[in-house]
Backbone as numpy.savetxt, mean C-alpha at the origin, in Angstrom:
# Nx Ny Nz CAx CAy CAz Cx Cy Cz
-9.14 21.71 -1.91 -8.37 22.87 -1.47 -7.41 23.29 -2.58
-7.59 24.80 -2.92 -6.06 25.10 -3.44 -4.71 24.58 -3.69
-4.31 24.47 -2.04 -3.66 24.52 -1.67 -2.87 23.15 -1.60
-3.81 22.14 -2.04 -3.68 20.99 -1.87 -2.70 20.11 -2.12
-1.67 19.34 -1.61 -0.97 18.37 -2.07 -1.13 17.32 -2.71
-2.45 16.72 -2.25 -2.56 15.23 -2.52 -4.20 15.36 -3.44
-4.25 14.38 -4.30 -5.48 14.48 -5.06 -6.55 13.32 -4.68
-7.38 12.94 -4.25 -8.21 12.12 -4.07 -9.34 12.29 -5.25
-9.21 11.18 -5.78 -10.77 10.78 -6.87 -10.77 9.12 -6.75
-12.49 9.39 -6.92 -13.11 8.05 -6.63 -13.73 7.52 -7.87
-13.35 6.44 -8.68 -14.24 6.68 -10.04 -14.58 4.94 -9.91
-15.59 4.79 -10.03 -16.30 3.38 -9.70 -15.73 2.76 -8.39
-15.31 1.68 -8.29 -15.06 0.91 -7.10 -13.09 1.22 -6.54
-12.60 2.41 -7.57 -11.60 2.28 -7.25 -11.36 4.06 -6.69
-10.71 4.09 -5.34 -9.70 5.41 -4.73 -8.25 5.63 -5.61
-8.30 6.74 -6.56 -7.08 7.28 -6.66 -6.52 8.25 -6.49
-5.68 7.99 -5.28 -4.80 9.06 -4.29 -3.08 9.36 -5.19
-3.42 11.15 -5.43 -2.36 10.97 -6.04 -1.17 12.19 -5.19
-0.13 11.82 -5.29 0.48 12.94 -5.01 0.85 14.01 -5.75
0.76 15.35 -5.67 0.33 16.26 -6.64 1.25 17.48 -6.09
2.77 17.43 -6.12 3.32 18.23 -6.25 5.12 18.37 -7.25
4.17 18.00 -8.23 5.19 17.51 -9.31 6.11 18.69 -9.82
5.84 19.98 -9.78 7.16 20.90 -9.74 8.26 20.85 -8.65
7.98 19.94 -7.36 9.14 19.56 -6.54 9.34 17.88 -6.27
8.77 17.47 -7.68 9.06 15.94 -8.18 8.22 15.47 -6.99
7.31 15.94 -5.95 6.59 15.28 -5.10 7.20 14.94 -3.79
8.64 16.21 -3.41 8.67 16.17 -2.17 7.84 16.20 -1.06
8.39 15.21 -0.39 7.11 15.18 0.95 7.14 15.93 2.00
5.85 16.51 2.47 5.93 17.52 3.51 5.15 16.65 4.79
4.58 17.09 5.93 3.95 17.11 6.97 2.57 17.45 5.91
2.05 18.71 5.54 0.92 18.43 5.15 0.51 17.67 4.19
1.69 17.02 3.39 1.34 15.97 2.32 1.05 14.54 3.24
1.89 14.28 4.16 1.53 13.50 4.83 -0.04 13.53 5.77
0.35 14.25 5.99 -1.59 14.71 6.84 -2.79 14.23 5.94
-2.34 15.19 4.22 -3.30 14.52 3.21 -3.40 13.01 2.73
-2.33 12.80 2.70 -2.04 11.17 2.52 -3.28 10.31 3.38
-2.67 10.47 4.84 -3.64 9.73 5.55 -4.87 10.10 5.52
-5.35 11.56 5.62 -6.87 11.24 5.50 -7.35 11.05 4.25
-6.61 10.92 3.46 -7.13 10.16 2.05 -7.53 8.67 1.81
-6.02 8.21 2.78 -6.24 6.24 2.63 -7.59 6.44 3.70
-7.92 7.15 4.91 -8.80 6.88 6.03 -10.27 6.70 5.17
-10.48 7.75 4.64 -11.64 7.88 3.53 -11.95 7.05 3.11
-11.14 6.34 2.05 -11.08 5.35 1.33 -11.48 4.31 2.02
-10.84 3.77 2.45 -11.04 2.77 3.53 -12.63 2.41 4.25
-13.27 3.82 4.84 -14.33 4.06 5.12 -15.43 3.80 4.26
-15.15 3.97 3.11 -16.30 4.33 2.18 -16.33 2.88 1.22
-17.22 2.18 1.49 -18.12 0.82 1.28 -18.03 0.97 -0.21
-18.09 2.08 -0.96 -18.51 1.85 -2.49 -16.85 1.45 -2.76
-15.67 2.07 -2.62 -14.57 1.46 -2.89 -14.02 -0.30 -2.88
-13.53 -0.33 -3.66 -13.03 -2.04 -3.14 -11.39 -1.54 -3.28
-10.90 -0.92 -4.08 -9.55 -0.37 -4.18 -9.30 0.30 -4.23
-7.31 0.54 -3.91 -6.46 1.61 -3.73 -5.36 2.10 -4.41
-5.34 3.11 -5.24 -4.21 3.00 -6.01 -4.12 3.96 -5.56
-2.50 4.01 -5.14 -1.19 5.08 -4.86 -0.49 5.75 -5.95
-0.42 6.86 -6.63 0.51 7.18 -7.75 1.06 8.27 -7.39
2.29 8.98 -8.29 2.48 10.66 -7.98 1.71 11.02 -9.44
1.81 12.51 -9.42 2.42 13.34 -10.30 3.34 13.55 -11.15
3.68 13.61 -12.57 4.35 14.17 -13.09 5.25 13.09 -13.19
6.90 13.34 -13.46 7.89 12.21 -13.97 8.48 11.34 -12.87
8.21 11.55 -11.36 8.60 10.92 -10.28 7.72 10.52 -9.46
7.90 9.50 -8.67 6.87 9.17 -7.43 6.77 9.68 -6.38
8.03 9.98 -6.20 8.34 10.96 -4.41 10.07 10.46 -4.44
10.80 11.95 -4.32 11.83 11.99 -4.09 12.42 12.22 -2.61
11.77 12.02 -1.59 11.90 11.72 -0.38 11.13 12.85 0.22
11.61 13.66 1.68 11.46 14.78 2.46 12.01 15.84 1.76
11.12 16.85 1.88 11.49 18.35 1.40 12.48 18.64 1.99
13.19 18.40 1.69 15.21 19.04 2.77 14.80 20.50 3.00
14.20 21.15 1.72 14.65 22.60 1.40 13.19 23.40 2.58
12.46 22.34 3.35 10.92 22.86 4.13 11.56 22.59 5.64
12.79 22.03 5.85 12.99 21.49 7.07 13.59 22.61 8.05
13.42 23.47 8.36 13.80 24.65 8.74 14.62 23.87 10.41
15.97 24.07 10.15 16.95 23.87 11.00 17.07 22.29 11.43
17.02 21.80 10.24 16.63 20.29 9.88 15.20 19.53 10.60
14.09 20.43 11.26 13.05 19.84 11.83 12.22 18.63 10.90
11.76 18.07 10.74 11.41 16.92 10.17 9.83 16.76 10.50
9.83 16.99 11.66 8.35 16.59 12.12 8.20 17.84 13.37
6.91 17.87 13.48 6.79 18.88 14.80 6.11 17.86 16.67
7.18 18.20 17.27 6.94 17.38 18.34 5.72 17.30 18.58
4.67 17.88 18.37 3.57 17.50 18.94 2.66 16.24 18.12
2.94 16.30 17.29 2.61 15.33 16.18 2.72 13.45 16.93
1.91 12.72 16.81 1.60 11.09 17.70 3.06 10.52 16.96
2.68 10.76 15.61 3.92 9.72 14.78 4.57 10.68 13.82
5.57 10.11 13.01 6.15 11.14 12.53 5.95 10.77 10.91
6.29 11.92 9.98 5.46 11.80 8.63 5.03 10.40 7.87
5.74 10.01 8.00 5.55 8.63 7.10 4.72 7.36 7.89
4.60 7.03 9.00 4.25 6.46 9.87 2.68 7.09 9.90
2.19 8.11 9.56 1.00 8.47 9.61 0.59 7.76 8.16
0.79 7.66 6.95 0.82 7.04 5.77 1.04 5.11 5.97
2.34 4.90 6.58 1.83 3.46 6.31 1.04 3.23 7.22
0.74 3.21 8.43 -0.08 2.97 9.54 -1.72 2.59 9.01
-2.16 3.55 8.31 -3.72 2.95 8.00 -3.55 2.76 6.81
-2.43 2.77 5.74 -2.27 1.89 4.54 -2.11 0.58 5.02
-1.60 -0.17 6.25 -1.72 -1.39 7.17 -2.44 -1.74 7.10
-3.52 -0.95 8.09 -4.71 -1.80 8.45 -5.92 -1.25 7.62
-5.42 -0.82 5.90 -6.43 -0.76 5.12 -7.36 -2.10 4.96
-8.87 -2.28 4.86 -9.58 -3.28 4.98 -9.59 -3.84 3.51
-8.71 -2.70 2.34 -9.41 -2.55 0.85 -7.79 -3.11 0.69
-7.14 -3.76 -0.76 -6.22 -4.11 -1.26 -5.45 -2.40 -1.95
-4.17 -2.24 -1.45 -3.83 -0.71 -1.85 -2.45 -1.06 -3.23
-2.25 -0.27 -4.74 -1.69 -0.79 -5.62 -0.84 0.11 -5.54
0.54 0.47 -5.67 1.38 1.86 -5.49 1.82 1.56 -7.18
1.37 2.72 -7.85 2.19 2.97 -9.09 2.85 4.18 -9.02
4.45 3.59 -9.41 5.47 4.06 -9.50 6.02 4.37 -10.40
6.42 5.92 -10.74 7.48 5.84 -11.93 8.56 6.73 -11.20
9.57 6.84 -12.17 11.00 7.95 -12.02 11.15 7.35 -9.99
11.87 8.53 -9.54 12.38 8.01 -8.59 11.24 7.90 -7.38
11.82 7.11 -6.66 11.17 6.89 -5.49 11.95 6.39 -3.96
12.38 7.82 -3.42 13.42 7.22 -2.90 13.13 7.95 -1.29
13.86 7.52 -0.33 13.29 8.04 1.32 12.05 7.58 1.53
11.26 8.45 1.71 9.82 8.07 1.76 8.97 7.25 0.96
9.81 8.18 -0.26 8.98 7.16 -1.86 9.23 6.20 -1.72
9.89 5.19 -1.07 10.43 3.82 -1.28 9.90 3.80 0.09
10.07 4.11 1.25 9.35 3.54 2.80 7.50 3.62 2.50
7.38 4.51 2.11 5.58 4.93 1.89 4.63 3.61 1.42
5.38 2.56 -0.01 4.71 1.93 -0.41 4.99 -0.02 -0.12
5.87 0.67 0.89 5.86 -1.03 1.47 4.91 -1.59 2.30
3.52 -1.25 2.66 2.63 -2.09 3.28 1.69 -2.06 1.97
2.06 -1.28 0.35 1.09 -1.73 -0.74 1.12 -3.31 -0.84
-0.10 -3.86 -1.39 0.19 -5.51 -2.08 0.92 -5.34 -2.81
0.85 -4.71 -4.09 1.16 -4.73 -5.03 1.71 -3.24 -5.25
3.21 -3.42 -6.57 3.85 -1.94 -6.17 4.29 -2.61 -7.88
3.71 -1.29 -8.93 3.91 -1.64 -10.45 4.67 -0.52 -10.40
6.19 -0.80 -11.25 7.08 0.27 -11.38 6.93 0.17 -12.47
7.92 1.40 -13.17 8.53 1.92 -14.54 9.74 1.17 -14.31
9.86 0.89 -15.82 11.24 0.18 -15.90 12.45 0.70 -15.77
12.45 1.99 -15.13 13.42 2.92 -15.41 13.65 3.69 -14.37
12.40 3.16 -13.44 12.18 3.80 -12.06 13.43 3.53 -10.72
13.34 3.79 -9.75 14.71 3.60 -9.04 14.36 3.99 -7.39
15.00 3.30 -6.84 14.62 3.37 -5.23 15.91 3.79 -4.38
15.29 3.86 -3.37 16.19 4.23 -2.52 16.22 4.41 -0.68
16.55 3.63 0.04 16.68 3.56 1.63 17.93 4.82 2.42
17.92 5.81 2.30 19.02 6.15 1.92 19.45 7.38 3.17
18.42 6.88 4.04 18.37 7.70 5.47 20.13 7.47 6.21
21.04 6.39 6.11 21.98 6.70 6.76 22.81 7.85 6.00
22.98 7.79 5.00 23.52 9.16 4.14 23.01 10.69 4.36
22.12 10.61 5.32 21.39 11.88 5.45 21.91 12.41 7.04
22.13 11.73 7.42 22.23 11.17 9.33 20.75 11.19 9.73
19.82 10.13 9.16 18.40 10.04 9.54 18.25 8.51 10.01
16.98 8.41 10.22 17.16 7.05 10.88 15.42 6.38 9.20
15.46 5.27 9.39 14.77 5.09 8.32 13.56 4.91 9.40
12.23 5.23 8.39 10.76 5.74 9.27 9.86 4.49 8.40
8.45 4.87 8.98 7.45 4.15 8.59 7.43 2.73 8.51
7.82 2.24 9.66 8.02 1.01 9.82 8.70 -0.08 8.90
9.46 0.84 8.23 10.23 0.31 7.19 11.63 -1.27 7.50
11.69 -0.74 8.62 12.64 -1.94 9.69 12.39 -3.25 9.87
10.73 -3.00 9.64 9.80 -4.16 9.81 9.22 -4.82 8.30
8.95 -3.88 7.54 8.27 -4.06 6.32 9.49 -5.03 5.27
10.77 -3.86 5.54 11.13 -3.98 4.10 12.38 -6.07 4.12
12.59 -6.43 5.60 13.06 -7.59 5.61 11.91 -8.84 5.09
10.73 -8.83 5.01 9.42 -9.39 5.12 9.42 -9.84 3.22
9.62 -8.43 2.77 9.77 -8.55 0.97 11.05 -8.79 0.82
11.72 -8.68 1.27 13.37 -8.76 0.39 14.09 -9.41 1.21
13.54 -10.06 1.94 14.65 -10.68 3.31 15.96 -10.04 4.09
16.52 -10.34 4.98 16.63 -9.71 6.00 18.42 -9.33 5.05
19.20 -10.33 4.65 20.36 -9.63 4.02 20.06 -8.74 2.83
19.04 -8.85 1.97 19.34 -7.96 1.06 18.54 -6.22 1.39
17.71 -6.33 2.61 17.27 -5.31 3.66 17.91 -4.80 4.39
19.53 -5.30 4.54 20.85 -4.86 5.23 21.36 -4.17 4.41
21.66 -4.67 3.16 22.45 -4.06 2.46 21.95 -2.87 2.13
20.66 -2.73 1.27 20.20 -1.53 1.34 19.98 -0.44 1.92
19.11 -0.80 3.18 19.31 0.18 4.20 20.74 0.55 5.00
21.56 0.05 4.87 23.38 0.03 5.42 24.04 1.01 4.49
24.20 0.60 3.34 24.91 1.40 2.31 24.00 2.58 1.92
22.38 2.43 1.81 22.12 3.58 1.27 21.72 4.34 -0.43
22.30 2.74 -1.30 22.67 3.13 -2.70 20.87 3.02 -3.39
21.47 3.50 -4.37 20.36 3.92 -5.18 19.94 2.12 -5.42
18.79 1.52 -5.97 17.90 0.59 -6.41 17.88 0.93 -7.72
18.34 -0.23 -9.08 17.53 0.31 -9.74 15.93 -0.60 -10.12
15.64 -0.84 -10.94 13.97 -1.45 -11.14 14.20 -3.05 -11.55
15.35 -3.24 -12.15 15.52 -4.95 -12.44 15.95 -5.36 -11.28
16.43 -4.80 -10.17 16.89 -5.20 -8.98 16.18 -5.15 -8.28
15.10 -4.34 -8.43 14.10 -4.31 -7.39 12.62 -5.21 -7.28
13.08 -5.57 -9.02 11.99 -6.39 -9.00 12.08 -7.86 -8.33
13.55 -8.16 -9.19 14.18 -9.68 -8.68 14.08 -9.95 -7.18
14.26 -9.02 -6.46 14.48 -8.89 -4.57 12.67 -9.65 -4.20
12.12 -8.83 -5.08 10.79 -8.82 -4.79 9.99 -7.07 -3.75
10.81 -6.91 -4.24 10.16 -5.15 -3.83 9.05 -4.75 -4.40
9.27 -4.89 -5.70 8.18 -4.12 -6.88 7.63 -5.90 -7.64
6.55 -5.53 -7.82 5.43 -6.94 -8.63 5.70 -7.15 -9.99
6.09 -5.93 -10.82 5.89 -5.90 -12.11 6.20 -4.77 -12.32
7.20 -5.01 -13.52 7.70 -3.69 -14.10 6.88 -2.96 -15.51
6.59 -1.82 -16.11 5.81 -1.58 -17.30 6.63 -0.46 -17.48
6.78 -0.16 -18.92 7.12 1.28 -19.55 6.34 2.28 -18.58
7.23 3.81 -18.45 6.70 4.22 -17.63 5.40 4.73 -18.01
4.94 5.00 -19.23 3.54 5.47 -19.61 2.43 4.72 -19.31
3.18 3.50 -19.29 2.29 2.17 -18.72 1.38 1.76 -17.42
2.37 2.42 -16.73 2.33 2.37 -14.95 1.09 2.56 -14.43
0.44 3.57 -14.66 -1.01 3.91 -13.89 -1.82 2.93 -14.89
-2.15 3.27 -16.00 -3.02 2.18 -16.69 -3.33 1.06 -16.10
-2.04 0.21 -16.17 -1.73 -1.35 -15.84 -2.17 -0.96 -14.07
-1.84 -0.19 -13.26 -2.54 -0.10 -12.07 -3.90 -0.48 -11.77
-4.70 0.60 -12.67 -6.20 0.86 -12.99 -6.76 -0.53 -13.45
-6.35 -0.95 -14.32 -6.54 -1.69 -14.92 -6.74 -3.24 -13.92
-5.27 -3.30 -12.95 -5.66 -4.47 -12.22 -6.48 -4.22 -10.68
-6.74 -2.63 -10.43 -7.99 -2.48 -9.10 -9.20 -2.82 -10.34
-9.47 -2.76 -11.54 -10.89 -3.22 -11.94 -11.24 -4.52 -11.52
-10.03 -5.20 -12.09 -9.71 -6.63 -11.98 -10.51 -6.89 -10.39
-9.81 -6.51 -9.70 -9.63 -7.03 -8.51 -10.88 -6.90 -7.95
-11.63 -5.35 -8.16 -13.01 -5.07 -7.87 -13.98 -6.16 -7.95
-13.44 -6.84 -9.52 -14.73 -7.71 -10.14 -14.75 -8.77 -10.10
-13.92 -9.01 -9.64 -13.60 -10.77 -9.26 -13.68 -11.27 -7.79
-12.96 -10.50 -6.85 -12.87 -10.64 -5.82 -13.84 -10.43 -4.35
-14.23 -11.03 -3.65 -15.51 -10.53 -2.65 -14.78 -9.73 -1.71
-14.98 -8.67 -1.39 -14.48 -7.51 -0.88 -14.30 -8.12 1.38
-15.12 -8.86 1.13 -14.77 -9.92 2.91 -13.85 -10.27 2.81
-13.63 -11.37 1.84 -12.65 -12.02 1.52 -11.27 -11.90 1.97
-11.00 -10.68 0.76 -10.03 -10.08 0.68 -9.29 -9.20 1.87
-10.00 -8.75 3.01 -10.12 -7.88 3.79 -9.16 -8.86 5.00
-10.24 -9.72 4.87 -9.54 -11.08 5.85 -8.40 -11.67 5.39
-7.82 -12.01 4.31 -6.61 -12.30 3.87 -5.95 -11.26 4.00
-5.74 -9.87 3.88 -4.68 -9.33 3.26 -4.24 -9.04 5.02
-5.02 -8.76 6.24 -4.31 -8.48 7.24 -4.22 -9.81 8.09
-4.82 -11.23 7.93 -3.97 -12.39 8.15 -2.53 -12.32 7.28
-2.30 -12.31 6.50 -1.00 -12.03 5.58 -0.19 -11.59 6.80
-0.61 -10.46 7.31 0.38 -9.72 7.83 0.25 -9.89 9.38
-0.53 -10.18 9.87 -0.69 -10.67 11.51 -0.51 -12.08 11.57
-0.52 -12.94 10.77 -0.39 -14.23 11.36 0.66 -15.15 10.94
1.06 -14.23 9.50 2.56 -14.76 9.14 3.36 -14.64 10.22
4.10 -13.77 11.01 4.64 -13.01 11.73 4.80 -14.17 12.57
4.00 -15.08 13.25 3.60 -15.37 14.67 4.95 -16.36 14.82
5.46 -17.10 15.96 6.36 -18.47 15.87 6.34 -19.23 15.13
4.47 -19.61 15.07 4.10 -21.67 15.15 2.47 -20.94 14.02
2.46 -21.82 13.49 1.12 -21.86 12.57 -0.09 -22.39 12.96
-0.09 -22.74 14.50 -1.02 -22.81 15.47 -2.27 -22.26 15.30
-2.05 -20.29 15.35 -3.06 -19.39 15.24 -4.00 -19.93 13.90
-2.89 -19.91 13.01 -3.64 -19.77 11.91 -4.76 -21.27 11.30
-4.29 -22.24 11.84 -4.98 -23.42 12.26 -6.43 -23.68 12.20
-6.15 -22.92 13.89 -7.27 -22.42 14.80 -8.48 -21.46 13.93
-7.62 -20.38 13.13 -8.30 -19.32 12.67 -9.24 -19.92 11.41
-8.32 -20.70 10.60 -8.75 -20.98 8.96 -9.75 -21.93 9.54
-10.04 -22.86 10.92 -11.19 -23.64 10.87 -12.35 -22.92 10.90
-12.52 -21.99 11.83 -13.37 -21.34 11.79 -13.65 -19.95 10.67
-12.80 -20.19 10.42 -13.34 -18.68 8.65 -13.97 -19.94 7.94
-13.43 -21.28 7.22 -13.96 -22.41 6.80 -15.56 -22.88 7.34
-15.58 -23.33 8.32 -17.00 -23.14 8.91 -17.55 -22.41 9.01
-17.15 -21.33 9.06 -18.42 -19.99 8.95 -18.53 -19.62 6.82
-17.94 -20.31 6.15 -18.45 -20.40 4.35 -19.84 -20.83 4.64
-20.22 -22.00 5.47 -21.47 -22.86 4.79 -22.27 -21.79 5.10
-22.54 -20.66 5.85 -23.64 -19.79 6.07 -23.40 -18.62 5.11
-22.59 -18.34 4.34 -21.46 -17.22 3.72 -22.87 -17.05 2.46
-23.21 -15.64 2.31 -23.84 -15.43 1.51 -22.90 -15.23 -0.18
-21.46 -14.99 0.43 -20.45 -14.58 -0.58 -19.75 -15.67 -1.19
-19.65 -16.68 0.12 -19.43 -18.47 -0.96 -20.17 -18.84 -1.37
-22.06 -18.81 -1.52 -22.20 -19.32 -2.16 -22.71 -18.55 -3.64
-22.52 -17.51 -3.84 -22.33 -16.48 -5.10 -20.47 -17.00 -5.48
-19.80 -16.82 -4.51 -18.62 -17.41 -5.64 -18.59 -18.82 -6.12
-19.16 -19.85 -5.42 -19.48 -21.14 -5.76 -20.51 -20.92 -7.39
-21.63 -20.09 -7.09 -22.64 -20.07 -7.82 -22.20 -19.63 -9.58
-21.01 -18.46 -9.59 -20.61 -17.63 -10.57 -20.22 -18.69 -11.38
-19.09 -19.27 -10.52 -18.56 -20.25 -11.22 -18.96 -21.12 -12.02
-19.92 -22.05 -11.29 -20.64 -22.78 -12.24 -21.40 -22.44 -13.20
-21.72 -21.04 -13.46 -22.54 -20.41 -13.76 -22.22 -19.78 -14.92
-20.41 -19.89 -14.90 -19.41 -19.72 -15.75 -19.92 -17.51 -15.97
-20.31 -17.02 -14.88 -20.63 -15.57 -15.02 -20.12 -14.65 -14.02
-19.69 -13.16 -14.20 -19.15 -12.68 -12.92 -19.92 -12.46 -11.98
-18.54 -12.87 -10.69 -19.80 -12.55 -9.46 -20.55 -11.51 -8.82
-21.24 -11.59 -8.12 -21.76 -10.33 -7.73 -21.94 -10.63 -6.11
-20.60 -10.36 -5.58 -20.66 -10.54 -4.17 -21.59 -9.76 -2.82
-22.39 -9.91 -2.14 -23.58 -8.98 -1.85 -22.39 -8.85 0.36
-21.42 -9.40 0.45 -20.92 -9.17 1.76 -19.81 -7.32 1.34
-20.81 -6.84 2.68 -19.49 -5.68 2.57 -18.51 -5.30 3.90
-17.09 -5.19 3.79 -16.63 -4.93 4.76 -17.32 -4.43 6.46
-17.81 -3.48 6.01 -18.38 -2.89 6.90 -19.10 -3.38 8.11
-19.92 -4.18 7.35 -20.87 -4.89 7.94 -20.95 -6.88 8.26
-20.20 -7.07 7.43 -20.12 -8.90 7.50 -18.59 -9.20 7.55
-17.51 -8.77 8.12 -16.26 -9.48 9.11 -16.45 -10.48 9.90
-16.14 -11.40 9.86 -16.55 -12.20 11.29 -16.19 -11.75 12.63
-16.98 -11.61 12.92 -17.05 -11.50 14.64 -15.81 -12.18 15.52
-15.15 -13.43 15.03 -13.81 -13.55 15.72 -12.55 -13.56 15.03
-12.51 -12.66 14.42 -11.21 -12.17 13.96 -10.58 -11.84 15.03
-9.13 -12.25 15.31 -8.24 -12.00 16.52 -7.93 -10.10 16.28
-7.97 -10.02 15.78 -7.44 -8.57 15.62 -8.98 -7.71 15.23
C-alpha cells in the first residue's frame, strides 16, 4: 500500500518488519499498529520463516504515540478488542518463530513497551528508552506491567515506570532490557546477521517449544509443571526426526538440516 506504515520483507528464512514512518521519527498510530500485527501474524504463519526482526526507519525506533493524531486526546477507538500496543505484543507472545527488535535513537512509550516480549533487543549505543506514561497522565500498555518486572526485576521496573525518566543504553543494558549494544550503523546488520545464525543452527520445533515454556512455565509457583513437561518433550526425542539430525550434524561435524516444521510436528501435549 501507499499508504503504508509498516514494511514487511521476507528474504530467506528471515521476516523484516519495519516501521516506516521516519519523517515523524516513527510515531505510532492505530494503523501502524493494525500493520504491526498483521505483519508479526504473517510471519508467524508462514513455515518458510524461522525469524523475526523488528526495526524502524530512519534515526529512531519509535518515539511513542502520535500526540499530534490523538484528536481530543483519543488514543484508541472504543470499538477496537485491545488497545494499540497490546495488538503488537500479544502475537509477538505467542510468536511460534524467535522475534530480534533492533533499535536505534529513541525508543520510548511504545518504542520501549512494543519490544519487551522480543528475545533479543540489539540497541545503539546511544539509543535511549523510556516508560514514561505517568508524565503524560497515561497508564503504561502492552502488557508492559507484566513484561518489563520479568527483565529488570520488580525495583528497577518501579523506578522506571514511577518516575518516568529517560533510559539511557549502558543502563539499559546492565538492567538487562537490551542484549547487546552496537554502533548505531551496526544495529540491523548485527540483527540480520544473528536471525541467519539462528535460522541455521537451530530446529525451528525446538525453539518454538522453548521460547513459550520460557514464558508459561517460568511464571508458575513450583517447577512441578515443568518436571512433568521436560519428561515427556525428553521421551518423545527418541522418535524426533530433528534429534536425530541434531545428534547426526554433530558428529558429522556439518550443519544441520532440520526436516520438523512448526506447523506440523509440536507435540500434541503441550499444555498451552
Amino acid at each position: 500500500m501507499t499508504d503504508a506504515q509498516v514494511r514487511f520483507e521476507i528474504t530467506g528464512h528471515t521476516a523484516l518488519i519495519t516501521l516506516d514512518r521516519p519523517d515523524a521519527r516513527n510515531a505510532y498510530t492505530n494503523q501502524m499498529a493494525n500493520e504491526l500485527a498483521a505483519a508479526l501474524v504473517a510471519a508467524n504463519r508462514d513455515d518458510a520463516v524461522r525469524v523475526i526482526v523488528l526495526t524502524g526507519a530512519g534515526s529512531d525506533f519509535c518515539v511513542g504515540a502520535d500526540l499530534s493524531a490523538l484528536g481530543g486526546g483519543r488514543i484508541t477507538d472504543a470499538t477496537e478488542e485491545l488497545e494499540p500496543a497490546s495488538r503488537v505484543t500479544r502475537p509477538m507472545y505467542e510468536s511460534d518463530k524467535p522475534v530480534i527488535a533492533a533499535v536505534r535513537g529513541a525508543a520510548v512509550g511504545v518504542g520501549s513497551t512494543m519490544i519487551l516480549p522480543a528475545d533479543f533487543r540489539i540497541a545503539a549505543d546511544d539509543s535511549r528508552f523510556g516508560f514514561v506514561f505517568g508524565r503524560r497522565g497515561l497508564f503504561p500498555e502492552g502488557g508492559s506491567v507484566w513484561f518489563l518486572p520479568r527483565l529488570v526485576g520488580m525495583g528497577r521496573a518501579t523506578d522506571w515506570m514511577v518516575s518516568g525518566r529517560l533510559i539511557p543504553a549502558a543502563e539499559a543494558l546492565a538492567a538487562g532490557l537490551v542484549t547487546e549494544l552496537r554502533p548505531a550503523d551496526e544495529v540491523l546488520e548485527r540483527a540480520l546477521e544473528l536471525a541467519e545464525e539462528l535460522a541455521t543452527v537451530t530446529a525451528p520445533v525446538s525453539v518454538a517449544v522453548i521460547r513459550k515454556g520460557l514464558h508459561r512455565i517460568s511464571a508458575l509457583p513450583s517447577p512441578d509443571a515443568a518436571f512433568d513437561l521436560d519428561s515427556r518433550l525428553i521421551a518423545s526425542c527418541g522418535s524426533s526426526a530433528d534429534t536425530a539430525e541434531g545428534v547426526t550434524s554433530f558428529l558429522e561435524r556439518r550443519a544441520p538440516q532440520f526436516p520438523g516444521r512448526v506447523a506440523d510436528d509440536l507435540p500434541d501435549f503441550l499444555p498451552w
